[in-house]
C-alpha positions in Angstrom: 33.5 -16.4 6.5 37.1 -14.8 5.7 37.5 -10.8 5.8 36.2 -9.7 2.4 37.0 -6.7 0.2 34.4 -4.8 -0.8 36.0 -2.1 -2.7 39.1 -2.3 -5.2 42.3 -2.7 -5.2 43.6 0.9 -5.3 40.3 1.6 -2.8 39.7 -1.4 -0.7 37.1 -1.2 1.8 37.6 -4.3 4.0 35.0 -6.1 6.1 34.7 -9.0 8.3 31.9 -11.3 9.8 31.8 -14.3 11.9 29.6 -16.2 14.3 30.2 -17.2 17.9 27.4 -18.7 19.6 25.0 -18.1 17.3 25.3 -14.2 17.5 26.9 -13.2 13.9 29.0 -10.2 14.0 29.7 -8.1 11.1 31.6 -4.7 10.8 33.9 -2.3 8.1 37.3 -2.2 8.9 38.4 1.8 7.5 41.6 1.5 8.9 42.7 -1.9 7.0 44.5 -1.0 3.8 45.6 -4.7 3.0 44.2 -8.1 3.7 46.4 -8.9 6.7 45.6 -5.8 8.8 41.7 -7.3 8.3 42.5 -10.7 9.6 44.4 -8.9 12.6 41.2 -6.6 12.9 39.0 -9.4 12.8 41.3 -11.3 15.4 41.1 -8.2 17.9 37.3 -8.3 17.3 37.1 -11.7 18.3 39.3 -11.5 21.6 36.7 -8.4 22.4 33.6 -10.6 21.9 35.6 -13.5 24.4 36.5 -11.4 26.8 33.1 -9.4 27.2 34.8 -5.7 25.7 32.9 -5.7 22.2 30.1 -3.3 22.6 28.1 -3.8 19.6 24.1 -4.9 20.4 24.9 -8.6 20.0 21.0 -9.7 19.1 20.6 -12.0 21.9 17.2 -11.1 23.0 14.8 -13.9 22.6 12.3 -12.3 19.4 9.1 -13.7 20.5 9.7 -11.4 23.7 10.7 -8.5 22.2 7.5 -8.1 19.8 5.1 -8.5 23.1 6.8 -6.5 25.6 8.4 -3.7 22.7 6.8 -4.1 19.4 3.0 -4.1 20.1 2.8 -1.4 22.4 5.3 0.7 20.0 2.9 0.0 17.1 -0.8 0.7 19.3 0.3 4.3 20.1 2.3 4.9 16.7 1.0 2.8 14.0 -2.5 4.1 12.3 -2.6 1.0 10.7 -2.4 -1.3 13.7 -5.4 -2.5 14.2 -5.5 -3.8 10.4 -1.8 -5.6 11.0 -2.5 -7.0 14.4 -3.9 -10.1 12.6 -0.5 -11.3 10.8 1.4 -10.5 14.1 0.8 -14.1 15.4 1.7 -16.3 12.7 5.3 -14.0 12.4 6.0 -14.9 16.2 4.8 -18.7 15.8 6.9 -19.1 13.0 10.1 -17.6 14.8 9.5 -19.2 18.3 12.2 -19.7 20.9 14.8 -17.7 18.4 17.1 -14.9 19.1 17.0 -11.8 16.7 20.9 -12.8 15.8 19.7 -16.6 14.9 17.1 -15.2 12.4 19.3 -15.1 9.1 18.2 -13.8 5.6 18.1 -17.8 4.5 15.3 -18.5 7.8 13.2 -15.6 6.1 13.2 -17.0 2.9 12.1 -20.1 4.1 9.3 -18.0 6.2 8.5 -16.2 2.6 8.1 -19.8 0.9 5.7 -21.2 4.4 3.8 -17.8 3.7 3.3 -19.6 -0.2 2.6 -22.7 0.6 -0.1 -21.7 3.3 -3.8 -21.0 3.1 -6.5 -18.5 4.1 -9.5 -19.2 6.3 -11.2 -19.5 2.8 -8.8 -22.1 1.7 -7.3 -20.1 -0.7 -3.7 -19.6 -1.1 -1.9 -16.1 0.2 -1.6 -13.3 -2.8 2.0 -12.0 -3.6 0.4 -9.1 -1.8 -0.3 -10.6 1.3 3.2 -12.1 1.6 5.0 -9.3 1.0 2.8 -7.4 3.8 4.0 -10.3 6.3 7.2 -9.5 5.3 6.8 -5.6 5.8 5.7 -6.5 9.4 8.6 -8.3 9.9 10.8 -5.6 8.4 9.1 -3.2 10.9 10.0 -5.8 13.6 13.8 -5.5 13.0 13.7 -1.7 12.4 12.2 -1.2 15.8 14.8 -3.7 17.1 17.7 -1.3 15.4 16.3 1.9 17.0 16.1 -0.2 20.4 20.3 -1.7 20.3 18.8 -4.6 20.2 20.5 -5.5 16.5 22.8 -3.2 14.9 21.6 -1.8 11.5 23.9 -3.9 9.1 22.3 -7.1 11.4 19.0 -6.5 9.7 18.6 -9.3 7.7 15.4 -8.4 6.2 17.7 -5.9 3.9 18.4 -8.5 1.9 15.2 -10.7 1.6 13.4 -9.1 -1.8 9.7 -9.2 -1.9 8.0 -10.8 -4.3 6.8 -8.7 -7.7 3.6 -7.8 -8.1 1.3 -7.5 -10.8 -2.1 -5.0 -9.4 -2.0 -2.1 -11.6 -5.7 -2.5 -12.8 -7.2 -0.3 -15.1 -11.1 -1.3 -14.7 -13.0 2.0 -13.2 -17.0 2.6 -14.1 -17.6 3.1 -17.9 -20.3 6.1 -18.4 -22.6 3.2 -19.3 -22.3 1.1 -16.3 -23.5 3.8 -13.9 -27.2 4.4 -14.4 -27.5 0.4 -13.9 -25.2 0.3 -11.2 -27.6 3.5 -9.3 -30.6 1.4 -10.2 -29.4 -1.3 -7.9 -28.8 1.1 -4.8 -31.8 1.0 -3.5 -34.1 -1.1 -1.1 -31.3 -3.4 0.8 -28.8 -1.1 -0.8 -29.9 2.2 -0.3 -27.0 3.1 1.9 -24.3 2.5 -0.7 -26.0 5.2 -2.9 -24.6 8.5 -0.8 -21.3 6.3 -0.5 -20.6 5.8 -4.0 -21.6 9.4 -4.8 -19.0 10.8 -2.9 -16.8 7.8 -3.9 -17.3 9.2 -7.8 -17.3 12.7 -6.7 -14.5 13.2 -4.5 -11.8 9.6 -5.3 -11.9 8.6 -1.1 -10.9 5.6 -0.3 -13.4 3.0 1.3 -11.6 3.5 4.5 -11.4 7.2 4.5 -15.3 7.6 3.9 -16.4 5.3 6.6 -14.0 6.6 9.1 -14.8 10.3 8.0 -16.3 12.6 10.8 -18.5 15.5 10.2 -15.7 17.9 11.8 -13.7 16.9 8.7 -16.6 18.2 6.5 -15.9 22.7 5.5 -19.2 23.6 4.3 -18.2 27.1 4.6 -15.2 26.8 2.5 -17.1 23.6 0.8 -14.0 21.1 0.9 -13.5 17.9 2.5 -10.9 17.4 4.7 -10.1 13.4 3.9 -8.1 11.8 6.8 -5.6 10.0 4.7 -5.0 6.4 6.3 -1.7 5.8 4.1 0.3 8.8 4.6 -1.7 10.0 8.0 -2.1 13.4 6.8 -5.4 15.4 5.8 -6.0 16.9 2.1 -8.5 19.4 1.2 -11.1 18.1 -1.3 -13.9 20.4 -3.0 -17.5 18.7 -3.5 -19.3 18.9 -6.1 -22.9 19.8 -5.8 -24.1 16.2 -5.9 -21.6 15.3 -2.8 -22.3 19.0 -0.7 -25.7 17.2 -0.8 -25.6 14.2 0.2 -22.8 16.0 3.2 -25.7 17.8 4.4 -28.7 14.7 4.4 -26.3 12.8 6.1 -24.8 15.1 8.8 -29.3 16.5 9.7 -30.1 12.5 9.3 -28.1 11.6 12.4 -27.1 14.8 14.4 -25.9 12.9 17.4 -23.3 10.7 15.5 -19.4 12.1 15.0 -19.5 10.1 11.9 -20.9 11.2 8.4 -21.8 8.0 7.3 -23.8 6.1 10.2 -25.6 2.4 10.4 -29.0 3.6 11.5 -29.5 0.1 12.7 -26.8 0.8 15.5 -26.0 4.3 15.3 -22.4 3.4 14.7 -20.3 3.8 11.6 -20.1 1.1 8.9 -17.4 -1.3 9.0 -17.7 -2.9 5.8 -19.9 -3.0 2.6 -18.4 -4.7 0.1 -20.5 -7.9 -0.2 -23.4 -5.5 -0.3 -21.6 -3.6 -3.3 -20.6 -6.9 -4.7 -24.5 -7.9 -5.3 -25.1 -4.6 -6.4 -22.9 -4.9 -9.3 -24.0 -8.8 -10.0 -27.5 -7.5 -10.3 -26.3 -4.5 -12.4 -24.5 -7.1 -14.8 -21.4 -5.1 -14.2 -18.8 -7.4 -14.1 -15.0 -7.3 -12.2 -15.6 -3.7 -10.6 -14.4 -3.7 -7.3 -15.0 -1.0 -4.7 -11.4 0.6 -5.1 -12.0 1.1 -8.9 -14.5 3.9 -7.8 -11.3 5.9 -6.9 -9.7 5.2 -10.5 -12.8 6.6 -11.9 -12.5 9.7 -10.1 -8.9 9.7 -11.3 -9.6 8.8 -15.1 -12.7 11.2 -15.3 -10.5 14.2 -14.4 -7.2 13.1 -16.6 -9.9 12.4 -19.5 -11.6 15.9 -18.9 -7.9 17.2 -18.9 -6.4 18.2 -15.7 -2.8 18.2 -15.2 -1.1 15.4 -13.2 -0.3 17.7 -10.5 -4.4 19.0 -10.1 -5.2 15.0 -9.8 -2.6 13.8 -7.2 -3.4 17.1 -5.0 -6.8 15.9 -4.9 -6.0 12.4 -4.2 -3.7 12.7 -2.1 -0.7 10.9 -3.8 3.1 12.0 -2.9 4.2 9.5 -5.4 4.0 11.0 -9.3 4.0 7.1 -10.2 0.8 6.7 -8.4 -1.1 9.3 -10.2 -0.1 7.9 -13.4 -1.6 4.8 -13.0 -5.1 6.7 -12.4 -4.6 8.9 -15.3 -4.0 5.8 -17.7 -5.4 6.6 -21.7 -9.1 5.7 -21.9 -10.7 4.6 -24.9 -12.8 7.8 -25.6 -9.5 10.0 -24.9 -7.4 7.3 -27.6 -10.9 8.2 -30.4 -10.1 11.9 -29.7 -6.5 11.2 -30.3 -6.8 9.5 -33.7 -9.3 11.8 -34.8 -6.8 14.5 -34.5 -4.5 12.6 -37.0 -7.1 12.6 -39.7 -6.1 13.4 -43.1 -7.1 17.0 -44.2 -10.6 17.5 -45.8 -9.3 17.4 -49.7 -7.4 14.0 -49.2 -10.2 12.2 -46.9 -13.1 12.7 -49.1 -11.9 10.7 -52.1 -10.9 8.2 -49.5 -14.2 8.0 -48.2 -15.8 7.2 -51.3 -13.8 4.6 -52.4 -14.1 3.1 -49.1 -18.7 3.2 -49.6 -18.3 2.0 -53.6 -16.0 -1.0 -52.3 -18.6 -1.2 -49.8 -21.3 -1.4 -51.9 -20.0 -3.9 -53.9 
């Protein structure tokens, strides 16, 4: 493409980009102050780029290569999450075989975005917005690494300008007061070990993750908090329990006294790894319909805006940095929206003749 002005007339801010090879090269030209200088800049750049002077990272390096010798080991010793992302890792590089990072353009993602839509899951289902826009993150974590490593310089990322798809997750199901004595009723037997996990699930707003990765150094029964590992931002926050979760800490931690963990298979003696088919049957059998295990956090969250608690009490307990976050747990329930309206009743002397007219039209 032609050197393009970015900025105004009185303040242009000239750039120019062009392709040799299939390595695009982009860069501001400051200096320029009119049209020509940038075609003369963009000429000088070229002669660099022929005669082997222009030092920018040119993106050469075969992509494939860079995530197995670079990426993966970068991510094992950095990435908390790796293990959970390892999975998508494949399908990025088999879709971007035998390219260089300077022939993958913001148009060869978007057609990666749309394979990522038209594709299916082991279950034969097809990928959630969610899911692509998480293949897409790896990806984007692919070129950032690249940047940091001169492999691509930073306005090469094309990624920058590939937007995700929108979502629409905000649920606001959590366990009505109702639902819960049917819902205990069904943790027992085969599902007697989801009982102490959704207590402290209620009690305390973990995540799934967090309980069944928590260890018994993480438990204070001294100062009777919690210490929850958090797996999104990688740093601990305190957590007070309750009565009905200081118990079930200290059955769990005398039931298995050699295990690190709190919560511990006592089939294997190893943590659990997952139980949400297990919680799945327990809310089928409860008749609790569309309550997934997450939601046990927004009840935790709702409970404490409905009892009153200031935003800033509810995301220190749950961990949030984000004020956005906590507003999505602390959503209006029905019994605080009754409270509300009750408030805006009419005063005593105007309501009463009201209320009779409303029993005599009743009654007739």
């Amino acid at each position: 493409m032609p050197v393009e002005n970015r900025g105004t007339a009185k303040r242009p801010r000239w750039r120019y980009a062009f392709t040799i090879r299939g390595v695009r090269y982009r860069a501001a030209i400051p200096e320029a102050r009119t049209k020509y200088e940038a075609e003369q800049a963009e000429i000088e750049a070229k002669k660099a780029v022929f005669e082997g002077r222009y030092s920018r990272p040119t993106g050469g390096r075969n992509f494939c290569d860079f995530v197995e010798q670079v990426y993966k080991p970068w991510a094992r010793e950095n990435k908390r999450s790796w293990k959970n992302e390892a999975y998508c890792v494949p399908m990025i590089t088999a879709y971007f075989k035998g390219k260089t990072f300077a022939q993958i353009s913001p148009l060869l993602i978007e057609k990666f975005k749309k394979h990522l839509r038209d594709a299916k899951t082991k279950a034969d289902q097809p990928y959630s917005p969610r899911y692509v826009n998480y293949y897409l993150e790896k990806l984007g974590s692919i070129f950032t690494l690249a940047t940091k490593e001169r492999e691509i310089a930073v306005e090469d990322n094309p990624c920058r300008r590939v937007a995700k798809l929108k979502l629409d997750n905000k649920r606001d199901r959590y366990l009505l007061d109702e639902e819960e004595p049917e819902l205990f009723k069904q943790l027992v037997e085969p599902r007697a070990h989801l009982r102490p996990l959704v207590i402290v699930a209620i009690g305390t707003g973990m995540r799934l993750g967090d309980e069944l990765n928590l260890r018994k150094r993480r438990v204070d029964l001294q100062r009777n908090v919690i210490n929850v590992p958090n797996s999104k931002t990688g740093k601990d926050y305190p957590v007070p329990m309750n009565p009905d979760v200081r118990a079930v800490m200290l059955k769990l931690m005398r039931e298995h006294p050699e295990s690190e963990f709190v919560f511990t298979n006592p089939k294997t003696g190893k943590p659990y790894t997952g139980i949400k088919r297990a919680f799945k049957t327990a809310c089928t059998l409860a008749g609790i319909n569309d309550l997934h295990w997450h939601d046990l956090r927004h009840t935790f969250g709702t409970r404490l805006a409905d009892a009153g608690f200031s935003e800033a009490t509810i995301a220190a307990l749950m961990g949030h940095t984000d004020p956005e976050t906590t507003r999505r747990y602390t959503h209006a329930t029905d019994r605080a929206k009754h409270a509300a309206v009750e408030a805006a009743r009419l005063r005593p002397e105007q309501s009463k003749p009201m209320q009779e007219q409303a029993q005599m039209a009743g009654a007739a």
